[in-house]
C-alpha positions, -999 to +999 in steps of 0.1 A: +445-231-108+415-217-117+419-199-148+445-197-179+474-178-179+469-143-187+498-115-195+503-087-173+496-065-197+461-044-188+465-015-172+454-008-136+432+018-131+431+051-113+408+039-084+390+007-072+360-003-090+329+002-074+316-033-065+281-050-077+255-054-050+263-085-036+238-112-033+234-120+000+243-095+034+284-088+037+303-111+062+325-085+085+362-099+084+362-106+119+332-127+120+354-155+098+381-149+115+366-157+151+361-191+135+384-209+151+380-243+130+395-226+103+429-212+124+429-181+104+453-156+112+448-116+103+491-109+094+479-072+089+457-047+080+417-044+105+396-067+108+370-043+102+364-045+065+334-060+053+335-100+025+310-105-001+320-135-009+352-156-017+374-158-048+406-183-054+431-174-080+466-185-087+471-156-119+499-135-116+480-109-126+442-120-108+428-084-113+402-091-147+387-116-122+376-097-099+345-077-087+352-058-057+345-071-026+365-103-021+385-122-001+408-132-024+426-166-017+462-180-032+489-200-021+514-181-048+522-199-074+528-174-097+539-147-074+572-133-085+565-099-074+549-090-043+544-053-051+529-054-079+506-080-071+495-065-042+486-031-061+467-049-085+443-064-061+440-031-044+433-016-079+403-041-082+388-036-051+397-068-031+383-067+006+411-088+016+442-113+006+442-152+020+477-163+018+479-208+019+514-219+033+525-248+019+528-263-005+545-231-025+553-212+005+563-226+045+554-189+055+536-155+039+566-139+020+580-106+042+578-087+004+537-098+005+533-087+041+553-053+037+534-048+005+500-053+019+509-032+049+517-003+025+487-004+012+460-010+041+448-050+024+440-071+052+464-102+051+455-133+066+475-167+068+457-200+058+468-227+077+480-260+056+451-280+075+425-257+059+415-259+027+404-228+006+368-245+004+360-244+038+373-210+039+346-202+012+318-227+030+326-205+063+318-173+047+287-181+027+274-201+061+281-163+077+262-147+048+233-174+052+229-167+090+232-124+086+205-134+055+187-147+079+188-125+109+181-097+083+148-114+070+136-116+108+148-086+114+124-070+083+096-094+095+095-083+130+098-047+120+065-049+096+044-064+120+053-040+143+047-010+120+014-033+116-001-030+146+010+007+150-008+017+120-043-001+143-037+025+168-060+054+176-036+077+163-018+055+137+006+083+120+024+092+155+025+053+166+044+043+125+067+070+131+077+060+163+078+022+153+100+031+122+125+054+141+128+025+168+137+000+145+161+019+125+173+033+156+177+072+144+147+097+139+117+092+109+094+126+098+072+132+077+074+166+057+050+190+037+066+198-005+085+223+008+106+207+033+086+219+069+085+191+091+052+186+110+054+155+127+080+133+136+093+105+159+127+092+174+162+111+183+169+149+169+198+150+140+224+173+139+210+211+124+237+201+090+216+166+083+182+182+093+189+204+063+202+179+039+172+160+049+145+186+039+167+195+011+163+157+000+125+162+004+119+188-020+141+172-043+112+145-038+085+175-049+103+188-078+107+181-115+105+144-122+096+138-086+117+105-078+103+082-057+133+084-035+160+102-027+197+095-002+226+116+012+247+114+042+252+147+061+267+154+103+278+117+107+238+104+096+228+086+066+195+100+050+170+087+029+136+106+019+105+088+003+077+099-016+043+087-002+013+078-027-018+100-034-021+138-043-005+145-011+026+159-017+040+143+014+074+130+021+094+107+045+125+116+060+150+092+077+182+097+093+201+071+112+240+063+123+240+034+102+222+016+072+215-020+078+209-042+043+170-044+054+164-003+059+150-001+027+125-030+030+113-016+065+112+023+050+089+009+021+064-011+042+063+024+062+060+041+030+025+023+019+013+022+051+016+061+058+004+065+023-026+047+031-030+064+063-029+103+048-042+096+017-080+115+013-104+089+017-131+087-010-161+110-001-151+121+031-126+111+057-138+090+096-135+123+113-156+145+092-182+118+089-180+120+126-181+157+123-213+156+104-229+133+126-229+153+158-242+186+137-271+161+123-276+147+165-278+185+173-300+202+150-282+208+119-303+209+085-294+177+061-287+204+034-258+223+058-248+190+067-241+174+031-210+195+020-190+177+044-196+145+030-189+159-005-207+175-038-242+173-046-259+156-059-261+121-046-275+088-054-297+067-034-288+026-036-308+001-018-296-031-024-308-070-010-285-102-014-261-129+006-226-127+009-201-103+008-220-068+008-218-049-026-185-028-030-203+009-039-170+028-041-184+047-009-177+050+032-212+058+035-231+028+042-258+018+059-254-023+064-278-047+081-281-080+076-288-087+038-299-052+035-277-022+025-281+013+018-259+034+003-252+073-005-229+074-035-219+107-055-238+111-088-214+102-116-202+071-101-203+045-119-230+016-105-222-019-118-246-049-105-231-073-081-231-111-078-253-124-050-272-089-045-301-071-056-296-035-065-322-003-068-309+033-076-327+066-069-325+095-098-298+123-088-306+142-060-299+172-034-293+168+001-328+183+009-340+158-015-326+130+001-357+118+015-377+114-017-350+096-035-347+072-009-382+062-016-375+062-051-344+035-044-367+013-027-391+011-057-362+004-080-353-024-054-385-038-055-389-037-089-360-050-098-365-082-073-402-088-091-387-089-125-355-109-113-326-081-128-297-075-108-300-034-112-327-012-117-325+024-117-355+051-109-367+063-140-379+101-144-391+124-163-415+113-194-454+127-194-454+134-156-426+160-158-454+183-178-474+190-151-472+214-123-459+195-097-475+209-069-508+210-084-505+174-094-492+164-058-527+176-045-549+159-071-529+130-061-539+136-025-573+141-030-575+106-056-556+086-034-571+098+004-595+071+009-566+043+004-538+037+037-512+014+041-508-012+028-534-005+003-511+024-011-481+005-017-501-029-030-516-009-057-482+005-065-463-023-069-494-042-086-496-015-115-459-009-115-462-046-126-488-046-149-511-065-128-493-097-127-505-109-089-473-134-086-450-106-099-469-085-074-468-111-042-429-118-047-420-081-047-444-074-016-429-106+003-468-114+011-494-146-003-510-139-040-541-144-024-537-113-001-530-093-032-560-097-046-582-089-017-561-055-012-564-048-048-602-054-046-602-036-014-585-006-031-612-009-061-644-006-036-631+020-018-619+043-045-650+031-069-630+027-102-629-004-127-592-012-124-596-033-150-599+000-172-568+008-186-574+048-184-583+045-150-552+024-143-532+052-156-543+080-136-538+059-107-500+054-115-495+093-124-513+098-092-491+077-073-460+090-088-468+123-074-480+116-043 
């Protein structure tokens, strides 16, 4: 006996209990009883009903025991009235009754059989060889191996919705993978319950209205991440995906197997992932922008597609993994990257890389802020900082811009390249000739000769700090 005697006296209520998830897969009746070591025998009542998991009492009155859900096993010690019994383990929601002959009874009593009969409880007779244990062994051995098959089950179906979502056309190929392994039909749907694509068989018109009424439950109110009905013979289920969407999946099928939900969810993130708006402009309108730029098009027509105006120029140098710029659009070769990122971004440094940032710019200004990224660059490699951003404005912002870009011509015509760029970097760093070599990539030596080189042919005392200055203004806006 299992537990102390209890009166009779509480009540039985006006319908079963609804069990507790169990916590492992149900056992189906006739799964334990196709054990033949145990020589069960199903008296009456189908075979049909579903165990999670086994309970032995001897109470007279077992019902503040159970949970719902049991096979129930006794050899009737206190029995004394069959009918009463019998209605109280219907009343807790008892899967089924295991009657033990001997050493109470040498058979199930008729009254027990009758009763259980009248009231559709599956009776089964315990042979004396079999102990209740083993009965309870047999059933969680069953709810091991369906735990089991289950996991494998789940496993199998999220590679397979895996390698659909590589495809080419990865929406279609999930959709099709999901509605194969829940055998019924999976769709996608707008807010308002219009289905636009979808994969797997058609359900009845009565459950393909449930199920779109299910999704705009999804898109109103509180919006619930999910959402379940049964409707024409199918069970449904409808889940909100992530992002600013609005989108929704719908699934009907015949039956729903203890892993559905598992499989649904790893559908869920990765059809989330898959329609979600990708930062700064989706594969195919990069593509889209691409060809236009191949056949003519103007940078500035070009640009909207990519996003708003104005953008940011990065140049970055480094080992490892590349920078993470919070942008698809990226130039990467080697241990050099470039970089168009929107304007407010944020632009933290990164270990193991380099960074230089252009000022804000317009598409049709793209050009001159990529030179002004690749000064930054420099700059920041000569004076070892992980980020350096272009700096603007200041005195230079005064003057006429176009009459100052001439001047600068007309200073700065007898010098070429490399001359140009040596005398840039060497005043941008104050004359320091190692400074000046490491930012260049070239000998300290060959500095100096281009500097002196520059000096002769442009016949200015660059040690003159005036004369330096104009040179850098004049530089600036050439």
């Amino acid at each position: 006996m299992e537990e102390p005697s209890m009166p009779e006296a509480s009540p039985a209520p006006s319908a079963a209990p609804t069990p507790p998830a169990p916590p492992a897969p149900h056992v189906p009746l006739a799964a334990l009883l196709a054990r033949e070591e145990l020589g069960l025998r199903l008296i009456v009542g189908s075979p049909d009903v579903e165990l999670h998991w086994v309970h032995t009492s001897e109470m007279a009155d077992p019902y503040p025991y159970l949970l719902g859900g049991e096979l129930l096993m006794t050899a009737g010690v206190q029995l004394t009235d069959p009918e009463r019994y019998v209605e109280r383990v219907v009343a807790a929601g008892a899967a089924a009754l295991g009657f033990g002959v001997t050493p109470v009874y040498d058979t199930v009593p008729e009254g027990l059989v009758a009763a259980c009969a009248r009231r559709g409880l599956p009776l089964l007779e315990v042979p004396p060889r079999t102990p209740f244990t083993a009965v309870g062994r047999a059933v969680w051995r069953l709810m091991a191996e369906a735990r089991h098959r289950e996991l494998r089950r789940v496993t199998e179906a999220q590679q397979s919705l895996a390698t659909a979502a590589a495809r080419p056309d990865p929406v279609p190929a999930v959709l099709y993978a999901l509605a194969s392994r829940l055998a019924g039909r999976a769709a996608l749907y707008a807010p308002d319950g219009t289905e636009y694509a979808a994969a797997g068989r058609p359900v009845e018109p009565d459950a393909a209205a449930a199920l779109a009424r299910l999704v705009r439950v999804l898109g109103a109110g509180a919006r619930p991440a999910s959402a379940a009905d049964t409707a024409g013979g199918a069970h449904l289920a409808a889940y909100a995906l992530g992002g600013n969407q609005g989108l929704a999946l719908g699934l009907a099928s015949g039956r729903r197997e203890p892993g559905d939900h598992t499989i649904a969810g790893v559908a869920v993130v990765l059809l989330s992932l898959l329609t979600a708006p990708h930062q700064g402009a989706d594969e195919a309108t990069r593509s889209a922008a691409l060809v236009r730029l191949l056949l003519g098009a103007a940078p500035a027509d070009v640009a909207p597609l990519l996003g708003e105006a104005p953008w940011t120029v990065v140049h970055a140098r480094g080992e490892g993994v590349p920078p993470s710029l919070g942008t698809p659009l990226v130039d990467a070769q080697g241990d050099a990257v470039r970089a168009l990122l929107p304007a407010g971004r944020g632009l933290a440094p990164h270990p193991g890389w380099t960074l230089g940032a252009s000022a804000p710019a317009e598409p049709s200004d793209l050009g001159a802020a990529d030179l002004q990224a690749a000064r930054a660059l420099r700059r920041a490699q000569a004076a070892h900082v992980p980020l350096v951003r272009h700096r603007s404005g200041g005195l230079g912002a005064l003057l006429d811009p176009e009459e100052a870009a001439a001047y600068a011509r007309a200073l700065l015509a007898p010098l070429a390249e490399p001359l140009t760029e040596t005398l840039r970097a060497w005043l941008s760093l104050h004359g320091n000739w190692d400074r000046t070599a490491t930012a260049l990539g070239v000998h300290r030596n060959t500095v100096r000769q281009r500097i002196a080189r520059c000096a002769a042919l442009l016949e200015a005392d660059l040690d003159d700090a005036e004369v330096r200055m104009e040179l850098w203004f004049a530089l600036r806006w050439l």
